[in-house]
N, C-alpha and C positions, 0 to 999 in steps of 0.2 A: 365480614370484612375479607379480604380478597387478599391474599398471601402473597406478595413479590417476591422475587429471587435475585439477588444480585448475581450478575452475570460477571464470571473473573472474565480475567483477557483471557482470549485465547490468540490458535492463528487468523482468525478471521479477524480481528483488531489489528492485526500489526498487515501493514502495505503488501502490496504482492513482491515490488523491488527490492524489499529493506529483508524479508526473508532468506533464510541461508539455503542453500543450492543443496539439493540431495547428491549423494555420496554418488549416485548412478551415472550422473549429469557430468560431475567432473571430471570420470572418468572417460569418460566419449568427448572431455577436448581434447584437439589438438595438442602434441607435444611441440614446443617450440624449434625454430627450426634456424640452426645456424649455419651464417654464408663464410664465404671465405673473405677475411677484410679483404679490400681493395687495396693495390699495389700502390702506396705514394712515393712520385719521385721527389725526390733530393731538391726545396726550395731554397733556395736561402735567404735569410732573415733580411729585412729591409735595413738599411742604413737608420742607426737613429738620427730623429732631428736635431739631436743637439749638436754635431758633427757640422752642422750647416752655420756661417756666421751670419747674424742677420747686419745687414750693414748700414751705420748711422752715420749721412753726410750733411754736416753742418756747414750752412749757407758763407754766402764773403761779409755778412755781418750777422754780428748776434749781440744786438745791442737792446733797449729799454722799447725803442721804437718797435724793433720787431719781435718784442718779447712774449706775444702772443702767438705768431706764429713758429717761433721756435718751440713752446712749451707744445703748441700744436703735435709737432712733427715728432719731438721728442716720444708725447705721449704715443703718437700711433706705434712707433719702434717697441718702443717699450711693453705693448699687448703682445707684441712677438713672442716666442718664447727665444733665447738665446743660445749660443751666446752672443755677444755684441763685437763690433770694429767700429770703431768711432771714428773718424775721418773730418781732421777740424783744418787741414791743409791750406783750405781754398778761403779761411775766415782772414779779413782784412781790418776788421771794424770791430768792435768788442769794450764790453766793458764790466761794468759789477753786475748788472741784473743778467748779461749774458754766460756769465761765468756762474754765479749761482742757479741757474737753469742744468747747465751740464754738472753740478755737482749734487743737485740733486736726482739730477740721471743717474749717475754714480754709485751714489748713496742707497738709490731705491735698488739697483743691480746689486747689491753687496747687503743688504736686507733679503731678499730674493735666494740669496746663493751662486748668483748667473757673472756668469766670468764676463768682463768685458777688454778690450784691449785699444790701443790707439794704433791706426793704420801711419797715420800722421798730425803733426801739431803748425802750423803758420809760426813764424815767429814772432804776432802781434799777439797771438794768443798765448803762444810758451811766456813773453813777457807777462802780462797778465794775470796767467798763475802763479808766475813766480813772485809778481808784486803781491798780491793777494798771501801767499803763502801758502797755496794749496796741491801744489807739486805732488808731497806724498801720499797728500787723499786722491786724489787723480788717479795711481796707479793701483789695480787691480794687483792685490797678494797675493803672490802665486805660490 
């Protein structure tokens, strides 16, 4: 019967890469080599966006008829980030579904944290919040 030898690990097991570097080697690197930083001039900081108001102008009606394309335009503002100026000046027509659209502009700006303000109100519109009773949710707490 023929005697085996279990062979331990040695170096020849372990990879050439995964081996530790002789002491000799390290010392023939290169010592790092520091430059002098670069001179930065003086930028200065961009504007933030929020400084910017995004401006929401509500059509000469905002009634039931067009209440898809207000919630349209709404929503596109509304992906803006803000804050808002709502500009309802030029609305002539108006009624409950178009008043609950801008209250839940409102609403969703005041959930958000995003300040919004009125540029202007129509006076068919100011009536109609005022019928409604919705005056003081309309205004953004400042």
């Amino acid at each position: 019967m023929k005697v085996t030898r279990k062979k331990s690990r040695s170096k020849a097991a372990v990879p050439r890469h995964v081996r530790a570097v002789p002491a000799r080697a390290a010392a023939i690197a290169p010592a790092p080599v520091s430059l002098p930083a670069p001179e930065l001039a003086a930028v200065p900081a961009p504007a933030p966006e929020a400084a910017r108001l995004v401006r929401v102008v509500l059509g000469t009606s905002c009634t039931i008829q067009e209440a898809s394309a207000v919630r349209a335009h709404l929503l596109a503002q509304a992906a803006q980030s803000g804050p808002y100026e709502i500009d309802g000046a030029s609305v002539e027509h108006v009624d409950t579904a178009g008043v609950q659209l801008i209250v839940a502009f409102a609403l969703d700006c005041l959930e958000k944290g995003v300040a919004y303000k009125w540029s202007g109100r129509s006076a068919v519109l100011e009536k109609a919040i005022e019928l409604l009773g919705l005056g003081p949710l309309l205004e953004y707490p400042a």
